[in-house]
N, C-alpha and C positions, 0 to 999 in steps of 0.2 A: 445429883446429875448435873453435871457442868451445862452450862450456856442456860441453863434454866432458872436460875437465880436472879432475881427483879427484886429492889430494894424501892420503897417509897418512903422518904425521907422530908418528914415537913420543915421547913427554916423558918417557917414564922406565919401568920394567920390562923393555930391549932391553938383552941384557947382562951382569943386574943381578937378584939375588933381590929382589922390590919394588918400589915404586913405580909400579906399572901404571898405565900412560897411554898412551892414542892417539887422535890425533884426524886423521876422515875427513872432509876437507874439499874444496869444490866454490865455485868462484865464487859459487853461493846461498846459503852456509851451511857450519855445521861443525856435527859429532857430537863427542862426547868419550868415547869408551868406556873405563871406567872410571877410577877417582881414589883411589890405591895410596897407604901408607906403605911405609916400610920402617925397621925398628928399626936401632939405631945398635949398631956393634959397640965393641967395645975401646978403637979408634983413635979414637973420637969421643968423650969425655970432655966431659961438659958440655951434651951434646946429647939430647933426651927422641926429638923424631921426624925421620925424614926424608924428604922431603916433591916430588914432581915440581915441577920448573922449570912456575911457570903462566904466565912472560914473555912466549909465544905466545899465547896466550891473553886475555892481557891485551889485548895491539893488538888483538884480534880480540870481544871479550866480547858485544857487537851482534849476530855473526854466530854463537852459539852455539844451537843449538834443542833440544840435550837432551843429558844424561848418558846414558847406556847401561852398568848393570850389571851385569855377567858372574855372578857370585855374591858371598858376604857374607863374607869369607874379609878382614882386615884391610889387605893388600898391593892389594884391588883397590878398596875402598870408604874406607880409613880416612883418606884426605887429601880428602874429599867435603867434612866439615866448614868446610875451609878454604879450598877454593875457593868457598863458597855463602859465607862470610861474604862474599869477596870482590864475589860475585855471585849475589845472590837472588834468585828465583823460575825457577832454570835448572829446567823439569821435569827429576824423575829417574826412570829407566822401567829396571824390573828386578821382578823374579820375587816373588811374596806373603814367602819367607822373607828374600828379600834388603832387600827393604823394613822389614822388622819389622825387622830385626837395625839398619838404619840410623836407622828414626826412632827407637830405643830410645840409638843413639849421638849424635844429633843432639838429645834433650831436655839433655844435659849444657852444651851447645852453644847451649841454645835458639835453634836456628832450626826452623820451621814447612817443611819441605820441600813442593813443589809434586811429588807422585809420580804416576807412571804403572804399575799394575800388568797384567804380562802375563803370559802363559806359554804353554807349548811350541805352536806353530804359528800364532800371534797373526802378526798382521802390522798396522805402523802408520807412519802414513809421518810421518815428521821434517825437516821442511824440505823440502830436495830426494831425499831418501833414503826408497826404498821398505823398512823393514824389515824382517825375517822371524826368529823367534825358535825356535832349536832343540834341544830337552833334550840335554844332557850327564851325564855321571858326572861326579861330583870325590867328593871326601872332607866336603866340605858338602851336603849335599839342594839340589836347588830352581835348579842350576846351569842359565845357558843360553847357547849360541852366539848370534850374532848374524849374518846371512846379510844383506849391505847392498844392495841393489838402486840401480846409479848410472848417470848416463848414458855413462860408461865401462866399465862391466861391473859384476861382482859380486866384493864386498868380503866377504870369508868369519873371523868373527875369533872365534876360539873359548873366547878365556880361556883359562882351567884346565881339564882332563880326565883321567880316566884311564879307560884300557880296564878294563869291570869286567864278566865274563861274566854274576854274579850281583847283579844292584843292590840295594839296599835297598830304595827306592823303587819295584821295577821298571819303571824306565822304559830 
């Protein structure tokens, strides 16, 4: 059935401590939830970061309508940089601390990010994708799930979490 086909397409984090990448894509359009490093161990000698394959991406850059960040945790935001050099003005939509934590990484960087701030129960639609944004616990503040509303169902992609009886935040 046409316009009902939703692709989730992991580039990196599946597997792997790192490099968090997925992108939820529809013949309309594509999402990119989150854009991860991962530091280099032993075995990589000579290497500072490592960085998701943006090769999909690339053939696709036209068809991108927004980052979507999980929280500000390096593995999910720290290859952000280098994708926006690639391609600028991708809006990026994530939570007040996860924002702060980015445009403070992105003046080294100087680029001017185009942001979206939300938070817990916001709903914004992205292209073909009805969003819906929903607090989590992690060990960073300010974390939030992402609930994707498509015309194949609901895409539920949580980031990072842990069960935490007692929050800081109480949320």
């Amino acid at each position: 059935m046409p316009g009902r086909s939703v692709r989730i397409i992991p580039l990196g984090g599946l597997g792997e401590v790192g490099k968090n990448m997925t992108v939820v894509e529809s013949d309309e359009g594509l999402v990119v939830i989150d854009a991860g490093l991962a530091f280099p161990r032993d075995e990589h000698l000579g290497v500072d970061l490592l960085l998701p394959d943006f090769g999909y991406l690339r053939e696709r850059e036209d068809d991108i309508r927004a980052v979507i960040l999980t929280h500000g945790h390096e593995d999910h935001v720290g290859a952000l940089p280098y994708l926006l050099r690639e391609r600028p003005g991708i809006p990026v939509v994530g939570s007040r601390l996860t924002l702060a934590l980015l445009e403070a990484k992105l003046v080294e960087h100087r680029i001017t990010p185009v942001t979206v701030e939300v938070r817990e129960g916001d709903r914004r639609t992205l292209g073909p994708f009805d969003c819906e944004f929903v607090a989590v616990n992690h060990s960073i503040p300010d974390g939030l799930a992402v609930a994707i509303r498509t015309a194949a169902g609901l895409v539920l992609h949580t980031g990072d979490f842990k069960m935490d009886q007692f929050p800081l935040d109480g949320r």
